[in-house]
N, CA, C and O atoms as CSV, one atom per row, in Angstrom:
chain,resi,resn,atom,element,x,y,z
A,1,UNK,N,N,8.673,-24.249,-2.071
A,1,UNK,CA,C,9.572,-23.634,-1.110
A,1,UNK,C,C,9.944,-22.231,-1.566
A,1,UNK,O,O,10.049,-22.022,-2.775
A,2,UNK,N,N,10.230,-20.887,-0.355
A,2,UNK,CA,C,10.385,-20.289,-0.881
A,2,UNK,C,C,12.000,-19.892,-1.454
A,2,UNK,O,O,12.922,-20.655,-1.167
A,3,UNK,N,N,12.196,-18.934,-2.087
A,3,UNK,CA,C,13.598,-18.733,-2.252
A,3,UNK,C,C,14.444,-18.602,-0.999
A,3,UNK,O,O,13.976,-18.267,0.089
A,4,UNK,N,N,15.427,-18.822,-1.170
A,4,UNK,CA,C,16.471,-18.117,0.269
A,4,UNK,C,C,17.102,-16.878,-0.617
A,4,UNK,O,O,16.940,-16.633,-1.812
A,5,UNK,N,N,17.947,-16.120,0.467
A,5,UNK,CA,C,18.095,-14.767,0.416
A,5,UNK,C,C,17.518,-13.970,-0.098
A,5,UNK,O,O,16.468,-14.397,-0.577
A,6,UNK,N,N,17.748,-12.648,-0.292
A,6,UNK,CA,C,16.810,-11.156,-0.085
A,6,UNK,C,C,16.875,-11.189,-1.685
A,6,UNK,O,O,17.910,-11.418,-2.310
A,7,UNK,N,N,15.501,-10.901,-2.319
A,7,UNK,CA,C,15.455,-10.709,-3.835
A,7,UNK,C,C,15.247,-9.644,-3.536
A,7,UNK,O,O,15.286,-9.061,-2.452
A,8,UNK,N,N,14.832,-9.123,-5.274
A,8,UNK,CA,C,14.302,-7.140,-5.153
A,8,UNK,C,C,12.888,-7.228,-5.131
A,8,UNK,O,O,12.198,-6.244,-4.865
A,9,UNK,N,N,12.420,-8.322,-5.387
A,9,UNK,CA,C,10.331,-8.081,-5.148
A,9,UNK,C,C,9.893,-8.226,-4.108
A,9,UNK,O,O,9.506,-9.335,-3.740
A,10,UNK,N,N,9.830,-7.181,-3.362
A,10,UNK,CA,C,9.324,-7.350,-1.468
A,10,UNK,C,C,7.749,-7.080,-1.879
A,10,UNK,O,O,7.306,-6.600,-2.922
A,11,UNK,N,N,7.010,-7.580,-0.632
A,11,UNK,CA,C,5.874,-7.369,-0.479
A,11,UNK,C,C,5.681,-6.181,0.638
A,11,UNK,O,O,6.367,-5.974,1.639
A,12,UNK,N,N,4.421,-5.395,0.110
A,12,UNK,CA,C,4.128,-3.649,0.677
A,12,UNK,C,C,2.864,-4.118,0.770
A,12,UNK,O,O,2.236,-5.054,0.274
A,13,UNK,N,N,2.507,-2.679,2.005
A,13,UNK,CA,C,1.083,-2.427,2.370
A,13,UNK,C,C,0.720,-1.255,2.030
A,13,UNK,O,O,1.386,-0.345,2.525
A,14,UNK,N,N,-0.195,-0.947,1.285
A,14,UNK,CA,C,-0.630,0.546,0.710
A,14,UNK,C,C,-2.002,0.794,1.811
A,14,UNK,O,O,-2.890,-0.054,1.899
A,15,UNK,N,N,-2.012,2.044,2.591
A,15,UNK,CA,C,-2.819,2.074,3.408
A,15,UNK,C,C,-3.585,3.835,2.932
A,15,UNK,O,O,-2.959,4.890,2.832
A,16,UNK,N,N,-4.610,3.682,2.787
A,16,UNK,CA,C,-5.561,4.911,2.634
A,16,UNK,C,C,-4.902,6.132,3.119
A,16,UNK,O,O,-4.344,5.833,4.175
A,17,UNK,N,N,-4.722,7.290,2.853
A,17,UNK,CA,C,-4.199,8.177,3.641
A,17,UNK,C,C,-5.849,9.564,4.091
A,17,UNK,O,O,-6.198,10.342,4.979
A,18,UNK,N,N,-6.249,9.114,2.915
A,18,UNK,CA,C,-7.954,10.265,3.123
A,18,UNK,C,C,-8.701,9.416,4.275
A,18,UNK,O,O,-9.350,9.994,5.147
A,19,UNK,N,N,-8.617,8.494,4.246
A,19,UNK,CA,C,-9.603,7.167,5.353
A,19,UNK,C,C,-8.925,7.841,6.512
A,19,UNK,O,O,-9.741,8.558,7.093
A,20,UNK,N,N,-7.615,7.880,7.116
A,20,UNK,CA,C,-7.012,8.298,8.646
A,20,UNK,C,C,-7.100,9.764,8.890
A,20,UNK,O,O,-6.805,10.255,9.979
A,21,UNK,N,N,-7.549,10.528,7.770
A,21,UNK,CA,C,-7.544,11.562,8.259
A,21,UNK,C,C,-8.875,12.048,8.896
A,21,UNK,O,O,-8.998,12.617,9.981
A,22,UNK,N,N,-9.895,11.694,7.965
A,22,UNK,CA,C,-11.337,11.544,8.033
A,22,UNK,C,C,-11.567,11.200,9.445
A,22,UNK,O,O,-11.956,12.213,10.027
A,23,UNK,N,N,-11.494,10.274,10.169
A,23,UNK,CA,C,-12.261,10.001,11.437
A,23,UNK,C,C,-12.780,8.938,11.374
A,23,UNK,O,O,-13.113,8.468,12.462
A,24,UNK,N,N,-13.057,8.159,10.208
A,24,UNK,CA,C,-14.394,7.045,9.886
A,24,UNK,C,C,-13.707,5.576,10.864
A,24,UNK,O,O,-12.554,5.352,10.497
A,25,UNK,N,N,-13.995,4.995,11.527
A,25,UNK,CA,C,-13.748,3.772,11.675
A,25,UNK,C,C,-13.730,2.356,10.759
A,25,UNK,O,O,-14.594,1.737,10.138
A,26,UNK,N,N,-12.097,2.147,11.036
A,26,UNK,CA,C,-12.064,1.118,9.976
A,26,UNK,C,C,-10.804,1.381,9.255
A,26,UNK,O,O,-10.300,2.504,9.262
A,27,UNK,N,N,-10.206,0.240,8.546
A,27,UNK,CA,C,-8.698,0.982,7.411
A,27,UNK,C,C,-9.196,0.336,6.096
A,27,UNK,O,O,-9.910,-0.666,6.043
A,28,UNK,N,N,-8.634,1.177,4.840
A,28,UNK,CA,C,-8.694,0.675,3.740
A,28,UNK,C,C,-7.279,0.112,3.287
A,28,UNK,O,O,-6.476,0.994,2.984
A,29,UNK,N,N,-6.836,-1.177,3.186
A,29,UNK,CA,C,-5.240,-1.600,2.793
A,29,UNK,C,C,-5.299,-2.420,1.615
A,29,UNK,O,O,-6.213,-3.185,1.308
A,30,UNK,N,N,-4.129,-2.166,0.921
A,30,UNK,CA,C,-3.642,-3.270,-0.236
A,30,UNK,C,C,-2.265,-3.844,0.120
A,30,UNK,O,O,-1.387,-3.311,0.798
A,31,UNK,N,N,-2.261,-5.259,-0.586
A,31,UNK,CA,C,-1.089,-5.769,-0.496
A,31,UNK,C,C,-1.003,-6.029,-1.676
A,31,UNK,O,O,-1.804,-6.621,-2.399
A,32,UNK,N,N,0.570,-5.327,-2.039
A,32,UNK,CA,C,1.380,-5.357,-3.546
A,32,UNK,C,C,2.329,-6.229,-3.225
A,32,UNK,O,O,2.639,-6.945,-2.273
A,33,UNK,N,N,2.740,-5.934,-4.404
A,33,UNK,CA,C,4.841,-6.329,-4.429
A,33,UNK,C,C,4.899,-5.301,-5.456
A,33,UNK,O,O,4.071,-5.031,-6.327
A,34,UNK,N,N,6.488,-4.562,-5.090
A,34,UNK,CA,C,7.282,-3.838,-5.834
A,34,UNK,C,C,8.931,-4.290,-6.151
A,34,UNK,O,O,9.593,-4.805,-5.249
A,35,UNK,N,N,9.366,-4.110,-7.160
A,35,UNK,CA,C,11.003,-3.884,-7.025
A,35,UNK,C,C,11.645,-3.005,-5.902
A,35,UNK,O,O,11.432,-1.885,-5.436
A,36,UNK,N,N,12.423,-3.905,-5.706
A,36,UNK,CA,C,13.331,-2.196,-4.520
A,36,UNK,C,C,14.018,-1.796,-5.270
A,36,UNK,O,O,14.402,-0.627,-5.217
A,37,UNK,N,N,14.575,-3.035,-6.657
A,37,UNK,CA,C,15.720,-1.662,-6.903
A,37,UNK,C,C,15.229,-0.974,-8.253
A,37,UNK,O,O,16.132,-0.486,-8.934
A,38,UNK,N,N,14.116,-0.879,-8.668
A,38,UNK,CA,C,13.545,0.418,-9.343
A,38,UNK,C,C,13.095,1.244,-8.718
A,38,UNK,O,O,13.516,2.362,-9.016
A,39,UNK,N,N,12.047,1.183,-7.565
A,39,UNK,CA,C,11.286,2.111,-6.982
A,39,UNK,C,C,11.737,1.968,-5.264
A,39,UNK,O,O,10.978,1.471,-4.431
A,40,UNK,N,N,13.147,2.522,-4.935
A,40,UNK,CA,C,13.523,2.598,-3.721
A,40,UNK,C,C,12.662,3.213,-2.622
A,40,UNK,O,O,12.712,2.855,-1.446
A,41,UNK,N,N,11.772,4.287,-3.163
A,41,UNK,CA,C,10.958,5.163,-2.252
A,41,UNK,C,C,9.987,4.383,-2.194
A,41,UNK,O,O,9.859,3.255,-2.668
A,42,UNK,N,N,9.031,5.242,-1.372
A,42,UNK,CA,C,7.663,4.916,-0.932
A,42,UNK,C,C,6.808,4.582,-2.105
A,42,UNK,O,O,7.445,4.991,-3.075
A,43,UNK,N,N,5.678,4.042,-2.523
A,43,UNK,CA,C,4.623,3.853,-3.174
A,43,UNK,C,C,4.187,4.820,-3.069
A,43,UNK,O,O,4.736,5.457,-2.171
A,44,UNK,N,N,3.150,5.504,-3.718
A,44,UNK,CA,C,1.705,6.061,-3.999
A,44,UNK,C,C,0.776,5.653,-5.145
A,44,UNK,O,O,1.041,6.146,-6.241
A,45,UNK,N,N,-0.226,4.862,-5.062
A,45,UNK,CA,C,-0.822,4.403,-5.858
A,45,UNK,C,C,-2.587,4.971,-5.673
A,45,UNK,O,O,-3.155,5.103,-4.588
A,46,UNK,N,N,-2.938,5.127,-6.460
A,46,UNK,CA,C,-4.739,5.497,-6.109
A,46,UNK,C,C,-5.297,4.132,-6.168
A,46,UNK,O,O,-4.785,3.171,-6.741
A,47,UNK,N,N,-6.576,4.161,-5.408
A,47,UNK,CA,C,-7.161,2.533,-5.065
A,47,UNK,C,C,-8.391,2.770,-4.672
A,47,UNK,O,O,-8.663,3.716,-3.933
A,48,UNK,N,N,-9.031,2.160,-5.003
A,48,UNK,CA,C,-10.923,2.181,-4.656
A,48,UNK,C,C,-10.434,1.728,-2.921
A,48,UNK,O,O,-9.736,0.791,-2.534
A,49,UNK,N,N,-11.097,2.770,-2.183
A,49,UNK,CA,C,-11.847,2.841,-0.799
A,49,UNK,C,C,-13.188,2.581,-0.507
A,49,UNK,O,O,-14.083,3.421,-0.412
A,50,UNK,N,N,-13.321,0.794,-0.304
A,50,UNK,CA,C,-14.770,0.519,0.083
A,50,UNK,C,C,-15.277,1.544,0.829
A,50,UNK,O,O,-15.959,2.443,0.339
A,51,UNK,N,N,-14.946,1.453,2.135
A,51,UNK,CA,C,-15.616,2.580,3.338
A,51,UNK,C,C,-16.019,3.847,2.875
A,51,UNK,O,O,-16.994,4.324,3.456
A,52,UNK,N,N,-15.308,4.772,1.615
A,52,UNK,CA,C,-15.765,6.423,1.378
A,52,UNK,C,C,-16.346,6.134,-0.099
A,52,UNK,O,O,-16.914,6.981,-0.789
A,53,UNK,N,N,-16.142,4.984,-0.415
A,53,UNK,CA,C,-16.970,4.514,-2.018
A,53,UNK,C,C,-16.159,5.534,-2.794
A,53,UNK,O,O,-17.001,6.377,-3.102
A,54,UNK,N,N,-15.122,5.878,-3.224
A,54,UNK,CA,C,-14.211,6.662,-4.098
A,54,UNK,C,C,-12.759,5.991,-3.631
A,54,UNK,O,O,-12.220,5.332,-2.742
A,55,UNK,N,N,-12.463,6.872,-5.309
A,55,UNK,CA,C,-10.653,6.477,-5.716
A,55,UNK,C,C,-9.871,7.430,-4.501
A,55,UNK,O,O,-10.191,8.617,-4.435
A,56,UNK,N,N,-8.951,6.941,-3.647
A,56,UNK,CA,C,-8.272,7.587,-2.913
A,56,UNK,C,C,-6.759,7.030,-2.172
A,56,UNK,O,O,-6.727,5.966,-1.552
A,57,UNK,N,N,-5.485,7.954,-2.347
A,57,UNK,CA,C,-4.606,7.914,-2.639
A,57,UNK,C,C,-3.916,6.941,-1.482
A,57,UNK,O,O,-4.013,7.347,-0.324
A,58,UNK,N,N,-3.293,5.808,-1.691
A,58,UNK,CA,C,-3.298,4.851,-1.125
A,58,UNK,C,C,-1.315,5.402,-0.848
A,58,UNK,O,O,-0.792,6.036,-1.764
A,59,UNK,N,N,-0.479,5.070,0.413
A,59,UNK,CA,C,0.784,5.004,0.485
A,59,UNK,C,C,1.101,3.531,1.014
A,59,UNK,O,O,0.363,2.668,1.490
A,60,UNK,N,N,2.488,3.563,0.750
A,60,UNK,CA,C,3.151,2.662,1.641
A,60,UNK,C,C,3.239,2.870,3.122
A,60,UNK,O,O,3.178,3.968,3.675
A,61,UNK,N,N,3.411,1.526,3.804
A,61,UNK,CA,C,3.759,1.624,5.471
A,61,UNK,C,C,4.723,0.176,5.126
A,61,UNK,O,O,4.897,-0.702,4.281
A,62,UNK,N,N,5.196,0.683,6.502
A,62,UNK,CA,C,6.162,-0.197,7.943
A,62,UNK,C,C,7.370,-0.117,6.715
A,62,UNK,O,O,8.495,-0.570,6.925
């Protein structure tokens, strides 16, 4: 079962930001978990992009 109420390890989507700019059809995404209450801001993490075959700078969404 899971826990009840709001802990600090939420689960994030890191989504390609070079992939949406490009044009290519298709998304490159990761699913993490972070602390909220160390890293309140956004993510930026680098991450292998199947689709462009290179390391490219992955953000947070939603």
């Amino acid at each position: 079962m899971a826990k009840k109420g709001k802990g600090n390890r939420v689960q994030i989507i890191l989504e390609c930001t070079e992939h949406k700019e490009s044009g290519l059809p298709g998304t490159s995404r990761y699913i993490s978990t972070k602390n909220r209450k160390n890293t309140p801001e956004r993510m930026e993490l680098k991450k292998y992009n199947p689709i462009m075959k290179k390391m490219t700078v992955h953000k947070e969404i939603k």
